[in-house]
N, C-alpha and C positions, 0 to 999 in steps of 0.2 A: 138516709138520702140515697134513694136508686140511681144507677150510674141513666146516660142517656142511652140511647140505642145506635148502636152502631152497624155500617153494614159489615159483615163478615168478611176475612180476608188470610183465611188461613194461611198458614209458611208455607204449605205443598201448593199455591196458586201458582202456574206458570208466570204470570204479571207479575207477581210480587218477586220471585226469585228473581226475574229480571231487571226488576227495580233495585232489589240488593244489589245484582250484582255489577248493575251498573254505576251504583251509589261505590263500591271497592275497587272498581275503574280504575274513578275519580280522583281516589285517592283518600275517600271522605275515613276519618278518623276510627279506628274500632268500636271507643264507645257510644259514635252517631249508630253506629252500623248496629250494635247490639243494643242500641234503644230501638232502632227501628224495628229487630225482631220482637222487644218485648211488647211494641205499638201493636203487632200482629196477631202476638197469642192472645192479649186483649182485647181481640175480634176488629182494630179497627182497619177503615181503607185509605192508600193514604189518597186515594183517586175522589172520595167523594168529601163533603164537608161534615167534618164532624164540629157539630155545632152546641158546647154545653150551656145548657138552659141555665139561669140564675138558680141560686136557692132563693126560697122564700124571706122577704122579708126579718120576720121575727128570727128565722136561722140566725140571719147576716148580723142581725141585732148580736145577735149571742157571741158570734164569735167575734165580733170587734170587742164586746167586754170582755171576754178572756186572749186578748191578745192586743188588748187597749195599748199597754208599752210601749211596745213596737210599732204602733202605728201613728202614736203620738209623734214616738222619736221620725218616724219616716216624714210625716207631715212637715215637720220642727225644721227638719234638715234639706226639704223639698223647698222649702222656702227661698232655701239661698243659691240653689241648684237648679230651679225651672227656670230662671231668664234663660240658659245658657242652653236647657232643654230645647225651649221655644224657638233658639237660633242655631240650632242643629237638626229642628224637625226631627227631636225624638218625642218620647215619651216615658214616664216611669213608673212601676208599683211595684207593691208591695202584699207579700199572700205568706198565709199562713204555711203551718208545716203541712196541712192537705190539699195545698196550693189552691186553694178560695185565693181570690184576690180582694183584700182589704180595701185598697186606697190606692188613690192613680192619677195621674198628672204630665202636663204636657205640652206639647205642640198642638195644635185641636185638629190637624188633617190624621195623624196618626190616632190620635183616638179618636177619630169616627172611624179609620179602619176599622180600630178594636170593638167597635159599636157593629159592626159588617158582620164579623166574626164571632159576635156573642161574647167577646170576652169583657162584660162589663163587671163591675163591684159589685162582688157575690159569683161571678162564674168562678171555672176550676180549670187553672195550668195546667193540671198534672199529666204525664205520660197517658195514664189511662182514658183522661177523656180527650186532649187534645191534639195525641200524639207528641213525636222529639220537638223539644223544643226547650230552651236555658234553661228559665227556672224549674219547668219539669224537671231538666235531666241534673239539674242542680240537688232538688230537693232528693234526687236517688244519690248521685254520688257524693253530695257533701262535698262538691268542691266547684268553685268556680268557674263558668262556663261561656265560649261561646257556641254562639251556633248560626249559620249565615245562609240567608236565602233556602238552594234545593238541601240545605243540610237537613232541613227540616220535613219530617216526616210526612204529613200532611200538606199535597199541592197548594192547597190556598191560603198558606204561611211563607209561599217561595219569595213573596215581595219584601220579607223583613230580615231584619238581622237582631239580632237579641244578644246582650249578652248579661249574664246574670250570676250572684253569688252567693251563696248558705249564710242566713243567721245562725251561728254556733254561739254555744253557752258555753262554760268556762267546761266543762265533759263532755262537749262535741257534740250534744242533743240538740237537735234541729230546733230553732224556733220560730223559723219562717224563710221569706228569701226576699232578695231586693233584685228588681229588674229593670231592663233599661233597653226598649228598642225603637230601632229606626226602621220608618217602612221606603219602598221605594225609588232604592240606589241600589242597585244590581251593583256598580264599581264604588261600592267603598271601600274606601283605603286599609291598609292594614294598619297605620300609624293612628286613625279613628277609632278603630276594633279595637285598637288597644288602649287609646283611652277611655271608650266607653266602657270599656271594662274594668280599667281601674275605679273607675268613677264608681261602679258597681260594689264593685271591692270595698274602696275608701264609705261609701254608706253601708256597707253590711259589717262593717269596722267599727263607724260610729255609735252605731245601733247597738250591738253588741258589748263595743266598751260600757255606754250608757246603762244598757241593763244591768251587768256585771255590774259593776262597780255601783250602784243605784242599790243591788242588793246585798254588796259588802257595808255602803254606807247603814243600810236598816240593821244588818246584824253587828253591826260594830260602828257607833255615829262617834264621831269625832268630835270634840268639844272645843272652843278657842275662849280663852277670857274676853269676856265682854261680848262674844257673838254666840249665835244660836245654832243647836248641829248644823253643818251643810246638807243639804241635799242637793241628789243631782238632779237629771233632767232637765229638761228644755225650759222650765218654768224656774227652776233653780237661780242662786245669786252667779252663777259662772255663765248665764245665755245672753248674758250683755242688753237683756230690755227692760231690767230694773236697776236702773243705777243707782235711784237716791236709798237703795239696799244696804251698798257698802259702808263699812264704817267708820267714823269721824277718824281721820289722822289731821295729827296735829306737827310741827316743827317740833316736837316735845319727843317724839318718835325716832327721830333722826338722831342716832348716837354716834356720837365723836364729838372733838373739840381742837382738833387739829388744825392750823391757819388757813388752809386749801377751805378745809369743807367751814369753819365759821365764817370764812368771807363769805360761799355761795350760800347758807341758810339766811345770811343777813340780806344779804342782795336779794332775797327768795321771801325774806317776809316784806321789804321797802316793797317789792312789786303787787302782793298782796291788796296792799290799800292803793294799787292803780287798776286801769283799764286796760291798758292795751295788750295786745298778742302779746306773747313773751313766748321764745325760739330756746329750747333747752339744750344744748350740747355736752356731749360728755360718751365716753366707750360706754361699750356693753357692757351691762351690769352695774354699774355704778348709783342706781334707783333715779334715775328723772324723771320713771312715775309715782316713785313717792313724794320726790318735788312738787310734781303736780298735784297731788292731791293733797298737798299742804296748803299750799298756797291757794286751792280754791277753798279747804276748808276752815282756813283761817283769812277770807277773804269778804269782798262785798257780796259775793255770790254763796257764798256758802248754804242758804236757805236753799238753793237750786241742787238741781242734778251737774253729777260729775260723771259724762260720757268718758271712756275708754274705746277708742280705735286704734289696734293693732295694725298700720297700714302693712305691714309685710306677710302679716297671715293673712289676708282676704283676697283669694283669689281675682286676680284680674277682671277676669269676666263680669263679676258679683259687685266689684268695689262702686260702681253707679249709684245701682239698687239700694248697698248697701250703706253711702253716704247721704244721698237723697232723696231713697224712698220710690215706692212708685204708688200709680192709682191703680185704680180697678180696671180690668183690660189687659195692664199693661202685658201679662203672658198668660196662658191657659195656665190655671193651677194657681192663680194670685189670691191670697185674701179679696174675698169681696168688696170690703171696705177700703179695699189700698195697704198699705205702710208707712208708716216715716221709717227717714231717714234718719244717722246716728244724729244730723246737725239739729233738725226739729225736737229728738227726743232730747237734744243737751239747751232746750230755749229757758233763757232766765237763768242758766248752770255755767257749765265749762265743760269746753270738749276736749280732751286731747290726744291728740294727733302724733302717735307715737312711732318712731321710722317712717316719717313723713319722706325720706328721700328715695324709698320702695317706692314710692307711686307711679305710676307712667305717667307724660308727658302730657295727655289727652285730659285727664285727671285733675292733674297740680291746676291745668286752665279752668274746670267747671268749680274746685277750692277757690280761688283765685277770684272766679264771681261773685262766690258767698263772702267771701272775705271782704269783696268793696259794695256791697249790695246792701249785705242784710238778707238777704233774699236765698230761699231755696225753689225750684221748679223741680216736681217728681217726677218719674221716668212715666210718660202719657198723660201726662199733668197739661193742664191746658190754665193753668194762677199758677203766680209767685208766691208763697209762702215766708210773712218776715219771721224772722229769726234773730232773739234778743241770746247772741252766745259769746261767751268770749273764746279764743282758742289760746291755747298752750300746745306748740308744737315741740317734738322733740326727734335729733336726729344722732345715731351713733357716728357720723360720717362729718368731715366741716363741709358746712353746704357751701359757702364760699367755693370750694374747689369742685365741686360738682355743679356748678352755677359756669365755671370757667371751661368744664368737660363739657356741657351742653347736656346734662340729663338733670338740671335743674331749672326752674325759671326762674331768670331773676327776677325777674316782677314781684314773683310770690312771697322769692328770699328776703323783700325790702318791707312788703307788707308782714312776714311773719317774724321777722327778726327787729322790732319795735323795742322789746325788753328781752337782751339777749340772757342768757346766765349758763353759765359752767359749770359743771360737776364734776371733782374734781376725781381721778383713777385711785384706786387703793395704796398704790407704791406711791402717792404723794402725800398718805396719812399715816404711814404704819406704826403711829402712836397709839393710836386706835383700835388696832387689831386686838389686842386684851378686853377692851369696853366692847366691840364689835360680837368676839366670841360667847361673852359670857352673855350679852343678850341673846345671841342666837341658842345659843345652849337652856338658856331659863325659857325659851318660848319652845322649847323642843319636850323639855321635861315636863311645861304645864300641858304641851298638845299631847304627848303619848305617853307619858307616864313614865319612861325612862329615868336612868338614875342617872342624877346631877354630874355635872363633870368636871373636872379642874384640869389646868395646863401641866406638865410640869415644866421647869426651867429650859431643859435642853430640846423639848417639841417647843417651847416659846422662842427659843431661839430660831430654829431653825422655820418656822411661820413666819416671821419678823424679814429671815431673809429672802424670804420667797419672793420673786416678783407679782403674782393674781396678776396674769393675763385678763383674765375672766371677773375682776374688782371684786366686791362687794358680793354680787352674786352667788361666786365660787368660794366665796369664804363661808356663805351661809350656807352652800351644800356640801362643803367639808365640814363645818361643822355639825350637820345634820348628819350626815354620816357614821362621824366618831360616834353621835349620842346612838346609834342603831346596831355599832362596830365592836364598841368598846365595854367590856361587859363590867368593872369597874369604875370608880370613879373619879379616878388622874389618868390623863391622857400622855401616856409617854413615848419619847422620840418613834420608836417601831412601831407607834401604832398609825403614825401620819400616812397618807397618802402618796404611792411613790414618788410621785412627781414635784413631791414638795421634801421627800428624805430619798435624795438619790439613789442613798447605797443601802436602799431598801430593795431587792427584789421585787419588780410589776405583780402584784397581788398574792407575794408569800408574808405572813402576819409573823410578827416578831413570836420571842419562844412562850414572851405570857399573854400574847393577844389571842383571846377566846370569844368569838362573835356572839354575842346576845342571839340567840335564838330567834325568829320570827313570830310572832303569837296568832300569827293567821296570812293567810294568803294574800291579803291588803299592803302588812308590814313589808311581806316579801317583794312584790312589783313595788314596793314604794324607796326600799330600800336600793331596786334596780337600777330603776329614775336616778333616783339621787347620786348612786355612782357612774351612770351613763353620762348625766349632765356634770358630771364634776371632772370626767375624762376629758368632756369637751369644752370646760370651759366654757362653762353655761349656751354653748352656741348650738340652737335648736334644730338648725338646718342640718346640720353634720351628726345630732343627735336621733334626729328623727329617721336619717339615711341608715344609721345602724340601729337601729330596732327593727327596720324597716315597715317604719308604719307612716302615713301620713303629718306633716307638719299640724297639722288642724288637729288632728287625734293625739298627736304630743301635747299639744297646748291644753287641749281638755283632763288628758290623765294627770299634767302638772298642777292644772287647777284642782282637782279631784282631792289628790293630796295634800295641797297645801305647798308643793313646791314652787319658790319665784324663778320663771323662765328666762 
């Protein structure tokens, strides 16, 4: 592929020294300044248009199949990220490590810009043809980039702002770059620059996990009794558009016997053989999505899909879209055909609606509709769409008290609270905690091969007196811990968890605790999770804060593994 032609603009031009040095004035950052010199010694100007001609077709062919992954995953995760494009009047792509651009999407005034400028699917970011610019200077320094308006090398770039950041592999080799610009606002904020650049950030993260971990699962697949290895990706059982994937659980599942939790399974199957909404309360961790999916799978519906919506993971902006779908139109970059929403794909099944009390106010009102309707209308939708769903809602908060705060409606609380049930917290079963352990331990040993574990008396005592903050949850990621921790097979007092054996030193291991070794870099981040999420008490907000990765990329690496969030 020959580069385009460019006019000449040597370092020794008086124009150009001028242009630098009025670019160091400014103020404008070292590395704009020493991309603009290497813009130079690659002969271009930044006074005239350099304008890179597509590749040929059958090229472009080529390098989508060898960079298919990535472009899937960009597309995948464009999906839930262009409304918000299209109401910011930006635009996004995504280009190889030669900085081709792949795939692009958007607000449709900014890509016609990019239609002005030649930079369509198959042209080239890179430094050399198009002068400073993010994902150019991305793809040289490997790291995360803005660049805004004259930062940009080339004059007839001065209308944008871009900011853009490196796909890296688990050895920092380039595998492409994700971008994101807006044309048009000379005063954009700095509080926007830096979201759109995390946003940047957070897809060249997704992206990245995806692959990673897509190709730990092929060289190491993970086996569950009764299900089939996981894979990842966007088409995978963790992308939430094939639910009747998941697998049948039954009230058979739910272990203990303690008064707390046999009254809520009883009350949980009597609802079973009814209709109406049924409003689940109970703290974090405690599984009232495994309630729910008991109950719809040992229910009238059970023949149906059992939707899953996390309402506290789905970005505000997205939750519309991503409840009730949109048509064709609705933004530049939309499936042609439209989407459903989660309620259309849960018709005939069961939806539910998990930290229903995250939702904004504007929101609970469009539920609210569906709820006395039947009916969904997609976002540009011009028909009502009926909808045969039942909902199961469930809240870690009592909505009663947030119904009297005024960040609930009541309206909604009266329609979802039909068939209330309870879940009860772990410190009202800790009969249980023995039959609790030992299933999480037997499901640990058949997923990784680990050796079997037993309690001994004096760590069973002091488990027993622990309070679980964190329920249910945080006993199955202590448990899952010990089995990755404990290189033996009785679990003794110095091997527990500080925070459950006080006068244990924060992560010094008693004098026979010797950690099973990791048998690959999978075990190792899985092992991390497990103890990040057990520090915090299964609470993913505070989890995700210290890894510092996004909530959405916590949720997925949990899913990846197999850990309950």
């Amino acid at each position: 592929m020959g580069k385009v032609h460019h006019a000449t603009a040597p370092s020794g031009d008086p124009a150009f020294r001028e242009y630098i040095q009025k670019g160091v004035e400014r103020g404008i950052e070292s590395r704009i300044v020493d991309s603009w010199k290497r813009c130079s010694q690659a002969g271009l100007s930044p006074f005239v248009r350099n304008a890179p001609a597509p590749i040929e077709n059958h090229i472009f062919k080529q390098r989508i199949e060898q960079n298919l992954e990535i472009v899937e995953l960009f597309q995948f995760y464009m999906r839930r990220f262009s409304g918000m494009l299209e109401q910011l009047g930006a635009c996004s792509f995504v280009c190889d490590i030669d900085g081709y651009i792949l795939s692009r999407v958007g607000y449709g005034k900014a890509l016609n810009f990019f239609d002005n400028v030649s930079l369509l699917e198959g042209s080239n970011c890179s430094e050399e043809f198009l002068g400073t610019n993010a994902p150019g200077l991305a793809l040289v320094t490997r790291e995360p980039v803005m660049v805004t308006a004259d930062e940009h090398y080339a004059k007839i770039c001065h209308p944008a702002f871009c900011a853009a950041s490196p796909i890296l592999d688990q050895n920092r080799d380039i595998l492409g770059c994700v971008d994101i610009t807006k044309f048009f606002d000379h005063h954009i904020s700095e509080e926007l620059r830096n979201h759109l650049l995390n946003l940047a950030i957070s897809l060249s993260d997704m992206i990245r996990n995806e692959v990673f971990l897509g190709r730990l699962a092929r060289s190491y697949p993970v086996h569950y009794p009764g299900r089939a290895s996981l894979q990842g990706g966007p088409n995978g059982p963790g992308s939430g558009d094939s639910p009747e994937r998941k697998p049948r659980l039954s009230f058979a599942r739910i272990v203990g016997s303690a008064p707390p939790l046999a009254k809520a399974v009883q009350t949980a199957k009597t609802y079973g053989r009814k209709e109406g909404n049924i409003l689940i309360l109970g703290e974090t961790g405690t599984g009232k999505e495994l309630f729910a999916q008991a109950i719809h799978d040992e229910g009238r519906r059970a023949g149906g899909p059992f939707v899953t919506v996390n309402c506290a993971a789905i970005p505000l902006e997205l939750a519309e879209s991503e409840l009730f779908g949109y048509e064709r139109g609705a933004f530049t970059g939309a499936r042609t055909e439209g989407h459903p929403g989660k309620f259309e794909m849960a018709h005939q099944g069961t939806i539910f609606l998990d930290e229903i009390n995250s939702m904004p106010l504007p929101i609970q009102a469009k539920i609210l509709r569906v709820v006395e309707t039947k009916r969904v209308t997609r976002i540009n939708g011009k028909r009502e769409i009926p909808v045969d769903v039942r909902i199961i809602a469930a809240s870690n908060r009592v909505l009663a008290d947030e119904v009297a705060a005024g960040t609930f409606r009541k309206d909604l609380f009266y329609r979802l609270n039909v068939l209330p049930l309870r879940v009860p917290a772990l410190r009202e079963m800790k009969e249980d905690i023995p039959a609790l352990l030992d299933a999480f331990f037997h499901s640990c040993t058949e997923a990784h091969g680990v050796c079997p574990k037993r309690i001994s008396t004096e760590a069973h005592r002091r488990l027993v007196a622990y309070d679980w903050p964190g329920n249910v949850r945080e006993l199955k990621n202590c448990a899952e811990y010990l089995c990755f921790t404990v290189e033996g097979d009785e679990v003794a007092e110095h091997h527990l968890p500080p925070e459950i054996h006080p006068g244990k030193a924060d992560g010094a291991p008693g004098p026979s605790a010797a950690p099973e070794e990791p048998k690959n870099l999978g075990s190792l981040e899985r092992m991390f999770l497990i103890e990040t999420m057990r520090r915090f008490h299964g609470n993913a907000v505070e989890a995700a804060k210290t890894l510092g990765i996004s909530r959405s990329t916590l949720y997925r690496k949990l899913k990846k593994y197999g850990i309950t969030p």
